[in-house]
N, CA, C and O of each residue as an XYZ file, in Angstrom:
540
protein
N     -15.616     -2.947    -13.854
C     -14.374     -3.075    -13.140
C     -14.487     -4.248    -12.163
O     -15.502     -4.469    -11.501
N     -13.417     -4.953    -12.125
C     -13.718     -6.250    -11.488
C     -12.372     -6.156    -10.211
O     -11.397     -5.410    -10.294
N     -12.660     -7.123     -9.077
C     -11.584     -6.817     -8.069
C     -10.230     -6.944     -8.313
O      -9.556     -6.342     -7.477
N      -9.432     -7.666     -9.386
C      -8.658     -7.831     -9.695
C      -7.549     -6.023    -10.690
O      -6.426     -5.812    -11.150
N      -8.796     -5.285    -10.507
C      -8.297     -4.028    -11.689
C      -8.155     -2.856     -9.958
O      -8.080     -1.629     -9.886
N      -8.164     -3.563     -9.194
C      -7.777     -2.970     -7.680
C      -7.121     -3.340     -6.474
O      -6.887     -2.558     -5.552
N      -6.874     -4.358     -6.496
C      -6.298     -5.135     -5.555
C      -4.835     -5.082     -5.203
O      -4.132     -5.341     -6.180
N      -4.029     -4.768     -3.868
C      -2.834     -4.828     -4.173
C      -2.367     -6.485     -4.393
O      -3.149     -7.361     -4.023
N      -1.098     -6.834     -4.992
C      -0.825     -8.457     -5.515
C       0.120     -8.447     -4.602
O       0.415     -9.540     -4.118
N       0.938     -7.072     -4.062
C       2.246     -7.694     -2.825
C       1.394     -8.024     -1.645
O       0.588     -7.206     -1.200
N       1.528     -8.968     -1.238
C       0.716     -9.257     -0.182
C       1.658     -9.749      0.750
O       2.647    -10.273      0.236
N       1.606     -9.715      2.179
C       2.089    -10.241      3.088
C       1.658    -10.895      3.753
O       0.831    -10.661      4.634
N       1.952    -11.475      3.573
C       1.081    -13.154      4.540
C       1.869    -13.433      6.484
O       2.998    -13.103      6.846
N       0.841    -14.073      7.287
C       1.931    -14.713      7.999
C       1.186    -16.346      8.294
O       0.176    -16.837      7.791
N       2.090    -16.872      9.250
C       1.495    -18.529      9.504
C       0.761    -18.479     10.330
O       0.396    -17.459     10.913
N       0.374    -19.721     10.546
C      -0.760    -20.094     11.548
C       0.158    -19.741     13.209
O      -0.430    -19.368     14.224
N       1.449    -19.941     13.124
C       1.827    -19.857     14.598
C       3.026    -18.680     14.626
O       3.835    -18.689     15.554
N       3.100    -17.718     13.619
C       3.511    -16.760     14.046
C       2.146    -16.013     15.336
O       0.956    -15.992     15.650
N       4.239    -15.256     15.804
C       3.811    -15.070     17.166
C       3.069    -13.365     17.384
O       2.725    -12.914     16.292
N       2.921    -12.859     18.007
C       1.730    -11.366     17.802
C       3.068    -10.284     17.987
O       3.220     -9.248     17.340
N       3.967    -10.805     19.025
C       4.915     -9.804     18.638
C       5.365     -9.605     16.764
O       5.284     -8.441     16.370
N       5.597    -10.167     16.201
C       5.741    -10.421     14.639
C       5.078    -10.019     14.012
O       5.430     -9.419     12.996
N       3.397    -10.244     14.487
C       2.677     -9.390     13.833
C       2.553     -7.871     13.989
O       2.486     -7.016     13.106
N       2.543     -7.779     14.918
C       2.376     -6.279     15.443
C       3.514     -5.467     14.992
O       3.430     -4.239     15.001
N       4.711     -6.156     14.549
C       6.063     -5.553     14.237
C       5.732     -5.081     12.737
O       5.816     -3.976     12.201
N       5.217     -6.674     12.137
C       4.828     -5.924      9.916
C       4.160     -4.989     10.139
O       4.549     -3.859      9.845
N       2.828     -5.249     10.792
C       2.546     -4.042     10.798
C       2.428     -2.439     11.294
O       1.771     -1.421     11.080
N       3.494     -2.929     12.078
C       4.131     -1.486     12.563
C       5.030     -0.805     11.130
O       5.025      0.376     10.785
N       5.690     -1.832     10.531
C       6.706     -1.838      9.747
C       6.379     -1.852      8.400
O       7.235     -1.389      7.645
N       5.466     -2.222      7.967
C       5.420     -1.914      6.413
C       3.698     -1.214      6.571
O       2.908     -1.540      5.684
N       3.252     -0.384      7.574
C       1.913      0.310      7.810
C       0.731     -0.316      7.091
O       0.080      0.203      6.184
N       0.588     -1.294      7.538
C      -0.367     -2.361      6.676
C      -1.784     -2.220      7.783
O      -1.660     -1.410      8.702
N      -2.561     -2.684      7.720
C      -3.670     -2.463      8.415
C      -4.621     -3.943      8.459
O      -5.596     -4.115      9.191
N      -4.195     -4.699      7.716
C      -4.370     -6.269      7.849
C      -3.444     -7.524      7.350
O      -2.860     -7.428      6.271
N      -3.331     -8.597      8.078
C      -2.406     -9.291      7.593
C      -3.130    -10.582      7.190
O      -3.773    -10.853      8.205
N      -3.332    -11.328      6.471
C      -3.851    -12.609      6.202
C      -3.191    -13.587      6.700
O      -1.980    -13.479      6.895
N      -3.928    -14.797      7.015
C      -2.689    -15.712      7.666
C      -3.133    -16.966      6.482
O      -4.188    -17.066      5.855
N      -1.886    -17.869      6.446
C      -2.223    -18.802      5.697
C      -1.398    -19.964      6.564
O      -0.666    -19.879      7.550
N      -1.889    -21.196      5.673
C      -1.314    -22.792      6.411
C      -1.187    -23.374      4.528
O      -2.040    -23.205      3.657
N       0.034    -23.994      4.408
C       0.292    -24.838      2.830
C      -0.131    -23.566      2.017
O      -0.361    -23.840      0.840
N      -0.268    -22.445      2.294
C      -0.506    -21.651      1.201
C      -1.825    -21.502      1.005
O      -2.271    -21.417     -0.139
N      -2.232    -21.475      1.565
C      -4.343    -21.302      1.207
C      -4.482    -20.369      2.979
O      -4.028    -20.461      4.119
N      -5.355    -19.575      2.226
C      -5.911    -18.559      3.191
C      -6.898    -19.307      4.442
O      -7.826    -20.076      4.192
N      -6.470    -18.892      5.814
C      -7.224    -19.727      6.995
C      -7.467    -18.507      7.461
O      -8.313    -18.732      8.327
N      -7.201    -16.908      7.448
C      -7.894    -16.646      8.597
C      -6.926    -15.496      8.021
O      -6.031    -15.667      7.193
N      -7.525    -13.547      9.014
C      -6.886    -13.021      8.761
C      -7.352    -12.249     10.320
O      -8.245    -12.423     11.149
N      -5.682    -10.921     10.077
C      -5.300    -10.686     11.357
C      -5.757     -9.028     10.592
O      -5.763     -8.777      9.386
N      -6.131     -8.019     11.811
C      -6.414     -6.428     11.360
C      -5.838     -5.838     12.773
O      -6.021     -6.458     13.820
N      -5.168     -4.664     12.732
C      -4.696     -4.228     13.445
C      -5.622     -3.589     14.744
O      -5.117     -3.136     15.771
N      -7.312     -3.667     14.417
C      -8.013     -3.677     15.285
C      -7.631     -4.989     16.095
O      -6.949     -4.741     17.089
N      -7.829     -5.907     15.954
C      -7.255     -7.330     16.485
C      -6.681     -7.248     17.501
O      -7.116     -7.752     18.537
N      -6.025     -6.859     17.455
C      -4.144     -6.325     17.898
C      -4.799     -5.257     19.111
O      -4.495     -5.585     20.258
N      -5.298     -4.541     19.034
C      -5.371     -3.284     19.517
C      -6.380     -3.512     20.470
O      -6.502     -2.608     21.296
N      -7.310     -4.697     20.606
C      -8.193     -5.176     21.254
C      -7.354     -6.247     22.314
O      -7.533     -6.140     23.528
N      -6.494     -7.208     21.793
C      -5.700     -7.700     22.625
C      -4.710     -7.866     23.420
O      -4.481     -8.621     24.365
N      -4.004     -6.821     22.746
C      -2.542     -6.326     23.630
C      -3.148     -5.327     24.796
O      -3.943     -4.422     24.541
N      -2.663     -5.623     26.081
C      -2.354     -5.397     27.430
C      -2.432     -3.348     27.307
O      -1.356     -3.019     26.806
N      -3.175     -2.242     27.550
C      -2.208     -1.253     27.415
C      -1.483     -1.205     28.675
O      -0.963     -0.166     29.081
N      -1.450     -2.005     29.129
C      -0.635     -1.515     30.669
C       0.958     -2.624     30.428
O       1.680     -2.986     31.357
N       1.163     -2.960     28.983
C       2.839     -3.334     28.508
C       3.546     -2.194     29.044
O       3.088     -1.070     28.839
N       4.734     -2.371     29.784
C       5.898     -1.482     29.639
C       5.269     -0.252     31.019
O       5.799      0.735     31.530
N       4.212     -0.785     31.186
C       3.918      0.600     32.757
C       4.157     -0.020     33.767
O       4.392     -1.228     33.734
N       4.149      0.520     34.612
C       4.644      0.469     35.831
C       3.470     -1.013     36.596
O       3.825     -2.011     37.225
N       2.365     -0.658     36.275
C       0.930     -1.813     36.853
C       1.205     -3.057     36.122
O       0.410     -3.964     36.368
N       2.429     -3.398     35.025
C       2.310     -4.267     34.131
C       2.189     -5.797     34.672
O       3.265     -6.244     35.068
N       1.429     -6.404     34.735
C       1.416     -8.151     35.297
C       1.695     -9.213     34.160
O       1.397     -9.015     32.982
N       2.247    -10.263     34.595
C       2.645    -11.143     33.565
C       1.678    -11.608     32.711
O       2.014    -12.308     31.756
N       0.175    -11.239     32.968
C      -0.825    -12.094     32.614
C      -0.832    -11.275     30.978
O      -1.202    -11.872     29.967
N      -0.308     -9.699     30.974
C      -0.524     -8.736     30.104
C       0.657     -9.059     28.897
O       0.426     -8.596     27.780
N       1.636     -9.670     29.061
C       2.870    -10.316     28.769
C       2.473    -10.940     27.916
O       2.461    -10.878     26.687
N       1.910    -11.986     29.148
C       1.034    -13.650     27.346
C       0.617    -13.137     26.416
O       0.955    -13.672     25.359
N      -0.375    -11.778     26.301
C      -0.963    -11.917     25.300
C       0.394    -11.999     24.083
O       0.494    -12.934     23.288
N       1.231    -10.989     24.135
C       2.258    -11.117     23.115
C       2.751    -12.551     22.433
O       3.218    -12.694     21.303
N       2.510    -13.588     23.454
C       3.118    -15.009     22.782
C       2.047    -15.955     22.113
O       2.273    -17.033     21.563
N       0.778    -15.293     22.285
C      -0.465    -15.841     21.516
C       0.005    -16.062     20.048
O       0.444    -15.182     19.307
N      -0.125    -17.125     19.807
C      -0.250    -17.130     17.971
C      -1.264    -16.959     16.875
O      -2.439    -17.277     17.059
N      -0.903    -16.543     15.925
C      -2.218    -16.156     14.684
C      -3.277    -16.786     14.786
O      -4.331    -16.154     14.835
N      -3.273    -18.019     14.836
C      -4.255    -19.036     14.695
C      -5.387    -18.645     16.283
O      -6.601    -18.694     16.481
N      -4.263    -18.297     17.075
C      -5.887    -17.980     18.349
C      -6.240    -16.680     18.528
O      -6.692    -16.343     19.623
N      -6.076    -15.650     17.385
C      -6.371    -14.348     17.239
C      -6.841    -14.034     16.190
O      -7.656    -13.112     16.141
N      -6.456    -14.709     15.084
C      -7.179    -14.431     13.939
C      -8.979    -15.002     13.692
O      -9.556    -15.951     14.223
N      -9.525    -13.918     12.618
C     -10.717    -14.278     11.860
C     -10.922    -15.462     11.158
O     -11.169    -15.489      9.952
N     -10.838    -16.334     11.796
C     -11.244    -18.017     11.053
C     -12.317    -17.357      9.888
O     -13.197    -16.534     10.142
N     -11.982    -17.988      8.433
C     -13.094    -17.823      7.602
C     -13.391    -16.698      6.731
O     -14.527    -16.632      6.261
N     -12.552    -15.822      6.452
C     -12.969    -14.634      6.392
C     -13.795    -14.316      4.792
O     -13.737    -14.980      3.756
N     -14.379    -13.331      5.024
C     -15.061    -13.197      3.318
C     -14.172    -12.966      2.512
O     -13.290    -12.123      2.674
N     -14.296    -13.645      1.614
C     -13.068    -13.809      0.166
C     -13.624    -13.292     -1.196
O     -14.621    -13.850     -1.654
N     -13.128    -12.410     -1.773
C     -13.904    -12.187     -3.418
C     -12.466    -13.164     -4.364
O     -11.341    -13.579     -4.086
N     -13.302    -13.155     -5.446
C     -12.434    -14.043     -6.660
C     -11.656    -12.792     -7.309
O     -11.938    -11.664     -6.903
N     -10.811    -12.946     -8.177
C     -10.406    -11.743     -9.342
C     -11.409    -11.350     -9.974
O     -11.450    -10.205    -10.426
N     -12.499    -12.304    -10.140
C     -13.264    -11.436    -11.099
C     -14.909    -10.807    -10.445
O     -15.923    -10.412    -11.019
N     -14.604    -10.933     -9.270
C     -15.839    -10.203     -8.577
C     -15.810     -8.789     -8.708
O     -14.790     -8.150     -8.449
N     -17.117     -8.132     -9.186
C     -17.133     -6.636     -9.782
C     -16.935     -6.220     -8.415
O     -16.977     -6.916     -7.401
N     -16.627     -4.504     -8.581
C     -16.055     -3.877     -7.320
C     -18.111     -3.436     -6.578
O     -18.303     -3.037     -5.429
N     -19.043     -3.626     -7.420
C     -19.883     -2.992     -7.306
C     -19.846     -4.051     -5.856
O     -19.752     -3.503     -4.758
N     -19.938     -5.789     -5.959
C     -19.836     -6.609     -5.442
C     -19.325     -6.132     -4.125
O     -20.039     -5.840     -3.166
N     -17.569     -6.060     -4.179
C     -16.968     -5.808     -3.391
C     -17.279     -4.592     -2.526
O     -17.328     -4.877     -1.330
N     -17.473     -3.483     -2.777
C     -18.442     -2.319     -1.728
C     -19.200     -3.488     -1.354
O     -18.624     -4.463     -0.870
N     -20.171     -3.472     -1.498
C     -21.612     -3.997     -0.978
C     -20.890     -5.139     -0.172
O     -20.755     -4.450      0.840
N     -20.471     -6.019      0.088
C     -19.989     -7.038      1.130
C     -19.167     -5.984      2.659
O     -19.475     -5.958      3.851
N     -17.680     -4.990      1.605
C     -17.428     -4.391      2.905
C     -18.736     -3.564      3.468
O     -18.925     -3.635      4.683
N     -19.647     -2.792      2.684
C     -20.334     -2.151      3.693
C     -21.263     -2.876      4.593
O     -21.399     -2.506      5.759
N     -22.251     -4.424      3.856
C     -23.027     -5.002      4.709
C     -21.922     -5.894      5.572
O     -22.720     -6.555      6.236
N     -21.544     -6.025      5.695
C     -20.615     -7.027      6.735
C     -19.308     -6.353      7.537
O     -18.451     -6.951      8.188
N     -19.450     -4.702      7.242
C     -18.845     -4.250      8.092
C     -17.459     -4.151      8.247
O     -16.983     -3.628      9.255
N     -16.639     -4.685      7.187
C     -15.251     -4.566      7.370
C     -14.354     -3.811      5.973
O     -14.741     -3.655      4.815
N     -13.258     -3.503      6.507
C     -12.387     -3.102      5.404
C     -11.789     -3.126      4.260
O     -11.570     -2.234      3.439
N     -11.419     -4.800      4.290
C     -10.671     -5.406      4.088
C     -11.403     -6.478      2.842
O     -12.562     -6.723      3.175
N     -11.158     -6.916      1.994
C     -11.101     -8.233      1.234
C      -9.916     -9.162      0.575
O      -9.438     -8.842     -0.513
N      -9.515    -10.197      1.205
C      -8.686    -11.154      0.815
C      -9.108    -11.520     -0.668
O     -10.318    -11.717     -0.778
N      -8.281    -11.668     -1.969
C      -8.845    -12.183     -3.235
C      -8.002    -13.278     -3.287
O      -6.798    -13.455     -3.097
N      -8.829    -13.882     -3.554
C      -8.230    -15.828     -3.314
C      -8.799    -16.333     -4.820
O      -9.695    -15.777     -5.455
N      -8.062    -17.505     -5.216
C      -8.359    -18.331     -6.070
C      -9.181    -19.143     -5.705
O      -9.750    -19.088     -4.615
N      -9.458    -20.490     -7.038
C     -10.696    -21.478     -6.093
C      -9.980    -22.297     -5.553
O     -10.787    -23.205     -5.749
N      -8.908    -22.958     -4.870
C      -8.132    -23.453     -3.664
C      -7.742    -22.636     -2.723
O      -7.079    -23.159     -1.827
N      -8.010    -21.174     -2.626
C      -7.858    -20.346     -1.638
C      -6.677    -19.805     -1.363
O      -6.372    -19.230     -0.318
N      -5.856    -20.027     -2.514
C      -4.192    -19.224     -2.072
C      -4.665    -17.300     -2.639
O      -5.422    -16.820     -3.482
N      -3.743    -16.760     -1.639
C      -3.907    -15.451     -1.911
C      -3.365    -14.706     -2.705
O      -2.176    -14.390     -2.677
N      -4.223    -14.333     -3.534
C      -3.846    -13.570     -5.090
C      -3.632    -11.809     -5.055
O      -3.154    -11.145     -5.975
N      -4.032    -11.385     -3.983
C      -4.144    -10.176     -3.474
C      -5.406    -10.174     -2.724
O      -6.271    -11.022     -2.504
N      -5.127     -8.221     -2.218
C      -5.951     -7.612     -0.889
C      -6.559     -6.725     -1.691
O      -5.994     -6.376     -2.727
N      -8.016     -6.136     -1.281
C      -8.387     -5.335     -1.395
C      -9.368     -4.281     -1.035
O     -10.584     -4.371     -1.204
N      -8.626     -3.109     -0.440
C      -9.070     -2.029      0.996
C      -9.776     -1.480      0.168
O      -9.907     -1.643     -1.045
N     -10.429     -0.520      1.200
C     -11.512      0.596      0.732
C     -10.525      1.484      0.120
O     -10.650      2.019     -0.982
N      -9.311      1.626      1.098
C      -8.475      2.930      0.327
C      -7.595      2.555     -1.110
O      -6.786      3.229     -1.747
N      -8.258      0.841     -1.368
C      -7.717      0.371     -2.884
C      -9.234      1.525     -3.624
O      -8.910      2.466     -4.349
N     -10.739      1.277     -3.323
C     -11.336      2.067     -3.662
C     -11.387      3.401     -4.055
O     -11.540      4.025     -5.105
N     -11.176      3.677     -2.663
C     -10.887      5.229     -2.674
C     -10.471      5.821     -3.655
O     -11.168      6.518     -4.392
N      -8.694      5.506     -3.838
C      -7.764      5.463     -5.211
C      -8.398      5.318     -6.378
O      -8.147      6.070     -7.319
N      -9.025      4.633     -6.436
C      -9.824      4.288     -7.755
C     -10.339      5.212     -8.362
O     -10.018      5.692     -9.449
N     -11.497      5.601     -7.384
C     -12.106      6.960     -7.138
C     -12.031      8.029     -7.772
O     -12.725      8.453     -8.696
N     -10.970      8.554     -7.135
C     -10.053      9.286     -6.928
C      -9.330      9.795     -8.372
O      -9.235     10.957     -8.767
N      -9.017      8.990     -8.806
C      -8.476      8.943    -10.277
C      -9.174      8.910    -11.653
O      -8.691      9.001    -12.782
N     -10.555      8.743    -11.205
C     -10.928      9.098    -12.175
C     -12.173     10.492    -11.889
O     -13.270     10.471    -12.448
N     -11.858     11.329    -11.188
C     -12.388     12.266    -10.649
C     -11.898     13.488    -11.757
O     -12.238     14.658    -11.576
């Protein structure tokens, strides 16, 4: 089984200078848990709702709120996102794909072509499913 026989292909992308309110909205809004960012269409960097959750202010909207907690919202992708991120091809086996999320610790894999445009995502809970189905 190769990453491509798991991956979702709707992908949602955003730009280098969308703003974090925007982000924080998709993924409030379509319950996504990472967003990739791209520039001309080739993958630069991706955004995870840990991200988000590390940089936004919790003191938005309370009473202690200071303007400094404000900015973070107008930060753009490009100075929040993962410059670089690990990429599998379509045809990287899933055995592959475990073994990268577990040694490197993350969720998530962007599947990119060899110019780097994004062909699809693929989560553990693309795994899971997998799993799952043939149980």
């Amino acid at each position: 089984m190769q990453a491509q026989d798991l991956m979702s292909t709707k992908v949602v992308t955003v730009h280098m200078d969308t703003r974090v309110t925007e982000i924080q909205a998709i993924l409030q809004q379509q319950h996504f848990h990472h967003l990739p960012v791209v520039e001309d269409d080739k993958l630069e960097g991706i955004i995870s709702d840990r991200d988000l959750l590390r940089l936004i202010s919790p003191f938005i909207g309370k009473v202690n709120e200071q303007p400094r907690d404000l900015d973070t919202l107008n930060r753009a992708a490009h100075q929040i996102m993962t410059r670089q991120p690990i990429t599998v091809s379509p045809s990287t086996p899933v055995e592959k794909v475990i073994d990268w999320m577990l040694n490197a610790d993350i969720s998530c894999l962007p599947v990119v072509d060899e110019e780097r445009h994004v062909l699809g995502i693929i989560t553990w809970r693309d795994i899971l499913r997998s799993v799952r189905s043939r149980i």
